[in-house]
C-alpha positions in Angstrom: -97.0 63.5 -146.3 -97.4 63.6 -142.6 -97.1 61.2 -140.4 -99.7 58.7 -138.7 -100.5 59.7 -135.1 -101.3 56.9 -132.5 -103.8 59.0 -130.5 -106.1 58.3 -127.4 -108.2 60.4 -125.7 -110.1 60.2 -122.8 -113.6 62.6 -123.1 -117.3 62.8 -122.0 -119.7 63.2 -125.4 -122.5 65.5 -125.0 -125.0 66.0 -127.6 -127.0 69.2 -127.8 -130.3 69.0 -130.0 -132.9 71.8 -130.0 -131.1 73.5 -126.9 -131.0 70.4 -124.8 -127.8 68.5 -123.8 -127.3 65.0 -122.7 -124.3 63.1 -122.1 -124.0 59.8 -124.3 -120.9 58.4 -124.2 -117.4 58.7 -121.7 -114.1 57.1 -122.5 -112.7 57.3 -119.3 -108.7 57.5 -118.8 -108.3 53.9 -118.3 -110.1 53.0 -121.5 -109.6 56.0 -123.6 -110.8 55.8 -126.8 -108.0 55.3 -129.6 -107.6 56.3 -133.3 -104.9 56.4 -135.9 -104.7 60.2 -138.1 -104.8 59.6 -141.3 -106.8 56.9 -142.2 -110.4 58.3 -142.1 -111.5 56.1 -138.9 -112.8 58.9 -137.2 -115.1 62.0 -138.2 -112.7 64.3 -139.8 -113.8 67.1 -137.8 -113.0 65.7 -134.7 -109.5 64.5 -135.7 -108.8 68.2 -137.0 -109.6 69.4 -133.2 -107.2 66.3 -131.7 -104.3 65.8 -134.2 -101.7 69.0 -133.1 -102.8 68.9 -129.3 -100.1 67.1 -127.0 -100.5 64.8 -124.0 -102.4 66.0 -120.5 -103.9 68.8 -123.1 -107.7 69.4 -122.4 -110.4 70.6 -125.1 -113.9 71.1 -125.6 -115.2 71.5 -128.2 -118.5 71.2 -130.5 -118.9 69.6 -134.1 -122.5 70.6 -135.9 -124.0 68.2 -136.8 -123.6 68.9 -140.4 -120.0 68.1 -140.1 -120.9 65.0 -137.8 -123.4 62.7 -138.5 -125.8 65.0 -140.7 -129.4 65.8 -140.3 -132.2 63.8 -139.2 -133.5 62.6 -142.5 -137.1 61.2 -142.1 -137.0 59.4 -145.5 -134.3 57.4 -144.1 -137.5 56.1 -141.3 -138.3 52.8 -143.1 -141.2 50.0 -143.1 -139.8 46.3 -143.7 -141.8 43.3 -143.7 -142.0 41.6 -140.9 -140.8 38.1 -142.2 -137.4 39.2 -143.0 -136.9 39.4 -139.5 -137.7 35.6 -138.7 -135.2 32.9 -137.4 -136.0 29.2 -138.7 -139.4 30.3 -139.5 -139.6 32.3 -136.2 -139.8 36.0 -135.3 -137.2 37.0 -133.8 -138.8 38.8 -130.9 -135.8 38.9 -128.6 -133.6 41.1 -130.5 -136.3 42.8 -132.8 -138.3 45.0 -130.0 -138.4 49.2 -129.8 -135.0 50.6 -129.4 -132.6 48.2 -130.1 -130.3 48.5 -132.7 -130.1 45.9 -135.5 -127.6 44.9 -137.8 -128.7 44.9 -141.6 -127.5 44.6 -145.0 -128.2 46.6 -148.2 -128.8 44.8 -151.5 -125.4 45.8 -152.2 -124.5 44.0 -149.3 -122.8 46.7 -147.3 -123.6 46.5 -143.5 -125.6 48.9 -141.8 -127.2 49.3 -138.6 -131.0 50.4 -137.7 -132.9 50.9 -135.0 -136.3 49.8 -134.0 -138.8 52.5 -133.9 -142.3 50.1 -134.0 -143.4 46.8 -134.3 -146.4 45.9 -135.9 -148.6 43.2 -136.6 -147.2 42.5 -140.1 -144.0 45.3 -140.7 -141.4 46.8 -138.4 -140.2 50.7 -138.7 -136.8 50.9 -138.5 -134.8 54.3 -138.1 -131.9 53.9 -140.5 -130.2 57.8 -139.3 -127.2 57.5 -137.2 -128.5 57.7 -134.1 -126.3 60.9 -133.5 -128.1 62.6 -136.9 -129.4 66.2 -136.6 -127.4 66.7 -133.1 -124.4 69.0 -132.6 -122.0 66.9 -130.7 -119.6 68.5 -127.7 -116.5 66.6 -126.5 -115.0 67.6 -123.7 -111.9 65.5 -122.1 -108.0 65.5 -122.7 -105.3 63.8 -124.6 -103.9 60.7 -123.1 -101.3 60.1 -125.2 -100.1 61.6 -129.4 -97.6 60.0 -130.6 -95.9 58.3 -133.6 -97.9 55.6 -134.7 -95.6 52.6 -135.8 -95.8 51.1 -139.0 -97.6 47.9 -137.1 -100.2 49.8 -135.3 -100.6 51.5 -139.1 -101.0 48.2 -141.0 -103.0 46.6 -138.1 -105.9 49.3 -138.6 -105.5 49.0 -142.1 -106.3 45.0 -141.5 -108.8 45.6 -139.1 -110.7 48.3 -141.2 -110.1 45.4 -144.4 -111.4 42.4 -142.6 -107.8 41.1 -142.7 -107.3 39.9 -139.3 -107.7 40.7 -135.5 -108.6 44.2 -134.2 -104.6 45.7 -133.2 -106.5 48.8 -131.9 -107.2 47.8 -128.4 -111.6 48.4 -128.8 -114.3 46.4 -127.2 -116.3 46.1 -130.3 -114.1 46.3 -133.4 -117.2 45.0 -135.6 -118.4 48.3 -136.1 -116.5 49.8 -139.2 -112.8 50.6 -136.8 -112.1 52.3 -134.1 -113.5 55.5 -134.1 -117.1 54.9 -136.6 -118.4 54.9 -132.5 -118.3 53.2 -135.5 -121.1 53.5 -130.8 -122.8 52.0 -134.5 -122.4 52.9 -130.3 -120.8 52.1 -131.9 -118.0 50.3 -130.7 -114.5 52.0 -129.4 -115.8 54.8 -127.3 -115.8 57.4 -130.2 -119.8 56.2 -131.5 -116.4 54.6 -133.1 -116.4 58.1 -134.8 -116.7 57.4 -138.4 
């Protein structure tokens, strides 16, 4: 079986959607953004291109979409009532306005986040897509460091991804499914947490 890599990698994320680019993200040097191979904390395609490349090397590359975060999926454009919304009786106006992006639970009880489209008088459209779906995403940056991972950094993911205990991976935001789901759910760590 091979080894767990402790990778990090400083890039600039552009996405390119029906011929237009736009830079959304940047892990800069002093804050690259980190991931252990192996352990499914990062989109698979973009480990693939990182895992064998050695520190100070560059890359650019582009993932489709349909190996990223899929396509744009208009059924997945939803209408909730209004009242679910409401704090002690009270909409909550604040954080429930167009664009932001909203925490939420399935009946199943899994977290996932949405993003306001509308609010109206009695319902608010929420955008349940990744807000990376239907774009083909371009990284271009270099490796920091590709190493070993040790068996702590290994089992502190592990935790972290489990809900067992303090994020070991050095992210901002580990509340957003790991390091690496960017995930910039933006996902947290610089990589949309890529996952």
């Amino acid at each position: 079986m091979e080894s767990n890599k402790y990778i990090t990698v400083a890039y600039k994320l552009y996405t390119i959607e029906d011929g237009e680019r736009e830079m959304v993200e940047e892990a800069k040097a002093d804050h690259p953004f980190q991931f252990i191979s192996g352990l499914g904390t990062t989109l698979e395609a973009f480990e693939n291109q990182i895992v064998n490349l050695k520190q100070g090397d560059k890359f650019d590359f582009t993932i489709p979409s349909t190996e990223a975060y899929g396509d744009f999926e208009e059924d997945h454009v939803i209408e909730l009532p209004k009242n679910i919304f409401e704090i002690n009786g009270k909409f909550d106006a604040e954080m429930i306005k167009e664009g932001n992006m909203v925490p939420l639970m399935d009946s199943e009880g899994r977290r996932l986040n949405g993003t306001v489209m509308e609010v109206k008088e009695d319902a608010v459209i929420m955008d349940m897509n990744h807000p990376l779906a239907g774009a083909d995403l371009n990284f271009i940056g270099e490796v920091v460091e590709n190493r070993e991972a040790t068996n702590e950094e290994v089992q502190g993911m592990i935790n972290m991804m489990t809900g067992g205990g303090g994020c070991n991976c050095g992210c901002d935001d580990c509340g957003d499914g790991g390091c690496g789901d960017h995930d910039h759910d933006h996902e947290g760590c610089g990589g949309h947490c890529h996952g």
